[in-house]
C-alpha positions in Angstrom: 160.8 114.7 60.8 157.0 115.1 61.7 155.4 114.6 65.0 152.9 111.7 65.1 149.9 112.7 62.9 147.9 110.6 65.5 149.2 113.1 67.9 148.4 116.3 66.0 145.1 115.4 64.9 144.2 114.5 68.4 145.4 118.4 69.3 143.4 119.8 66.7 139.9 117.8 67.1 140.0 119.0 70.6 139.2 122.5 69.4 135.9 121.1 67.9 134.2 121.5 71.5 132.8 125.5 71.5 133.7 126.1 75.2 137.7 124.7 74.6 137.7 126.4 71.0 136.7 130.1 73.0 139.6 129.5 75.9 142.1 128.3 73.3 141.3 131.9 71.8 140.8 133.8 75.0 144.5 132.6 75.5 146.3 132.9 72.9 144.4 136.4 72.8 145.9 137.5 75.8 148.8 139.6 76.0 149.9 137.8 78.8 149.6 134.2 80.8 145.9 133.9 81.9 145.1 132.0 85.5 142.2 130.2 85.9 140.2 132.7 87.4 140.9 135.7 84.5 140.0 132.6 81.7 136.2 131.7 83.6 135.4 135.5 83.8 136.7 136.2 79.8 134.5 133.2 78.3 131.8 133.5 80.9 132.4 129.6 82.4 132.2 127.8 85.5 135.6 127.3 87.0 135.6 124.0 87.4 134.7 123.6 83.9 137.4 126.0 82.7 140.5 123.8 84.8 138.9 120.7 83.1 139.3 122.4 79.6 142.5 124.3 79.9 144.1 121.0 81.3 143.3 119.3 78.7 144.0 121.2 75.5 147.9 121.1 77.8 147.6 117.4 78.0 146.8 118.5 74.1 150.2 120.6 73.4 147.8 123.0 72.4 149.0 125.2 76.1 151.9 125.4 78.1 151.4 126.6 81.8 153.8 128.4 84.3 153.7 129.3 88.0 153.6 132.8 89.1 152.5 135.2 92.1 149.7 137.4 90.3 149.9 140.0 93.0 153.7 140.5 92.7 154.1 140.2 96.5 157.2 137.3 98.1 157.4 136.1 101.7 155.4 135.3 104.1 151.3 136.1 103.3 152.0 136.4 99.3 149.7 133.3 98.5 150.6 130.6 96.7 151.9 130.7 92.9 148.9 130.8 90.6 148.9 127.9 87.6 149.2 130.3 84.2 148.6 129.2 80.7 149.6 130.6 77.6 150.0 129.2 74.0 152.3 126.6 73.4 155.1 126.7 71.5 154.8 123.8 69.8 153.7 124.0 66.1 151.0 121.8 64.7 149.9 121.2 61.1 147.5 118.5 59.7 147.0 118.4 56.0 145.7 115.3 54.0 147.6 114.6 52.1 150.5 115.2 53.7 152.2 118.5 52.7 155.4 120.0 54.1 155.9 123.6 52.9 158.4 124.5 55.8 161.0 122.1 54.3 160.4 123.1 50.7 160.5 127.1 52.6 163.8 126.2 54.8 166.0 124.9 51.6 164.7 128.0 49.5 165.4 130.5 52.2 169.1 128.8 52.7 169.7 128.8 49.1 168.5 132.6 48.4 170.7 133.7 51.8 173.7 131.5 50.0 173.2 133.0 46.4 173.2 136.9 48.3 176.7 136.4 49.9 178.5 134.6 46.9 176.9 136.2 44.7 176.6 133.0 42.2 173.2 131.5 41.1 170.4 131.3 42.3 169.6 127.6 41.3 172.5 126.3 41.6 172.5 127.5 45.5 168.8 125.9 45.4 170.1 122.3 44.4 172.9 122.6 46.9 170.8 123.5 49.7 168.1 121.1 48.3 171.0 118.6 48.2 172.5 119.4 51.7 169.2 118.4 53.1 168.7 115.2 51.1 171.8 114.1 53.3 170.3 115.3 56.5 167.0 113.3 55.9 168.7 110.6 54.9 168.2 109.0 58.4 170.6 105.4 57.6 168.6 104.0 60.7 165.7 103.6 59.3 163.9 101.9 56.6 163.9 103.9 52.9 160.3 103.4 52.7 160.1 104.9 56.3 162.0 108.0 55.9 159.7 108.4 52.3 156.4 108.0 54.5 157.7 110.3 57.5 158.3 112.5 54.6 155.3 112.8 52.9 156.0 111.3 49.9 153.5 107.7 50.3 155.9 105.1 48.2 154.3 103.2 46.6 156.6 99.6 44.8 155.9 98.8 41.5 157.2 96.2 38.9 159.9 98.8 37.9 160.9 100.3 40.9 158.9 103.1 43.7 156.1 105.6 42.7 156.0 108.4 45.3 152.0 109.4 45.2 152.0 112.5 46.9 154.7 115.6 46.2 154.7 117.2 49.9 154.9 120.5 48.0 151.8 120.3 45.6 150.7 124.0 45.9 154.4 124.9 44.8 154.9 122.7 42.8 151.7 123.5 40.5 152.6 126.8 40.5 156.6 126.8 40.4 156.9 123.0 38.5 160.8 123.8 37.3 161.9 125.2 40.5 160.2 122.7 43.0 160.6 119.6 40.9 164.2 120.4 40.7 164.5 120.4 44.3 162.5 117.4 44.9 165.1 115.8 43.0 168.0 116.9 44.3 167.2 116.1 48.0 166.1 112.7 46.9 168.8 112.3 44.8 171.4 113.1 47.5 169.3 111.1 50.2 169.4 108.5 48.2 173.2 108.4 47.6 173.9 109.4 51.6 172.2 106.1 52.6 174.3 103.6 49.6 170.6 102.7 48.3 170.3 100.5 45.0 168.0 103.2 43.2 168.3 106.3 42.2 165.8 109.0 41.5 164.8 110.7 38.0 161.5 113.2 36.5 158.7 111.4 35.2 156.1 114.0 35.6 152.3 112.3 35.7 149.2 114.0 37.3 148.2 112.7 41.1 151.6 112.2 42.1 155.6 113.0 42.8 157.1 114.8 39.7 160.3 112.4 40.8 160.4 108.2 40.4 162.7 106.0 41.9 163.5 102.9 40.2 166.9 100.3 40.0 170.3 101.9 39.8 172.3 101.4 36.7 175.8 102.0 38.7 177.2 99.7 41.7 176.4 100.7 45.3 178.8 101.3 47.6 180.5 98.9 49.9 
């Protein structure tokens, strides 16, 4: 579900040098694609220097680049294509823990859009969304403690079955405990029954972890 948080904490601690940090902002200030030349004279750098950083933070995912005529001239005597960058459109978060408040957003956006056309409640189109992604996570491929950890949710095995230590929405969660808890639940609840897996998932509330537990199921899996 995430990209590699290797990957996006590598994107992010290249914006700890100044001189990147002021192109990544001259960029992404500009209303359009900026070439090399337009980048040096905004930040006040070397050329050189500027191809060296701008290359990188794309090497980075942090820019994307595209080739264009600057001068708006074709044929013969128009120059060659200038190398453009702009901001990428690729979308990096890094939170420790882990948190993932655009899943937790996308099933309460699809529920509330769901409750407004059929006009029946709210929370009941919240665990049917939350449940409708449970099965698309559920990701039969892989290993369940695999597709916990890709989710967020560190499982951790105990004696009496798997302790999720982190809720991947703890800021909602504190503040919206019915609501998000529920929805944990659900998803897990249909992820867990989309994959056939020998537990099954039920509140125990405790402070420093998942509101939801998984531990043995009571009724046979299927064949």
């Amino acid at each position: 579900m995430a990209e590699d948080l290797a990957g996006q904490i590598a994107a992010v601690g290249a914006l700890a040098d100044p001189a990147r940090r002021a192109l990544y902002r001259f960029v992404t200030g500009a209303s359009e694609p900026v070439s090399r030349d337009q980048a040096a004279a905004g930040v006040g750098l070397a050329r050189h220097t500027v191809k060296f950083h701008l290359d990188r933070m794309v090497d980075d995912g942090l820019l994307e680049t595209e080739y264009r005529r600057l001068s708006g001239r074709r044929g013969p005597g128009a120059g060659r294509p200038s190398k453009l960058y702009r901001r990428s459109t690729r979308q990096i978060d890094v939170s420790l823990p882990e948190r993932h408040y655009d899943l937790a957003g996308q099933i309460l956006a699809g529920a509330v859009e769901s409750a407004s056309v059929s006009g029946g409640p709210v929370l009941e189109a919240v665990d049917e969304a939350a449940s409708a992604e449970g099965r698309r996570l559920a990701s039969p491929d892989s290993g369940l403690t695999d597709v916990l950890t890709d989710l967020g949710f560190e499982p951790r095995e105990t004696g009496d079955g798997v302790v999720l230590g982190n809720c991947p929405f703890h800021a909602l969660a504190t503040s919206h405990t019915a609501l998000v808890c529920g929805m944990n639940l659900g998803m897990l609840t249909a992820l867990l029954d989309e994959r056939g897996e020998p537990v099954e998932a039920s509140l125990d509330p405790a402070p420093g972890r998942c509101c939801v537990v998984l531990h043995p199921s009571s009724q046979p899996t299927r064949g």
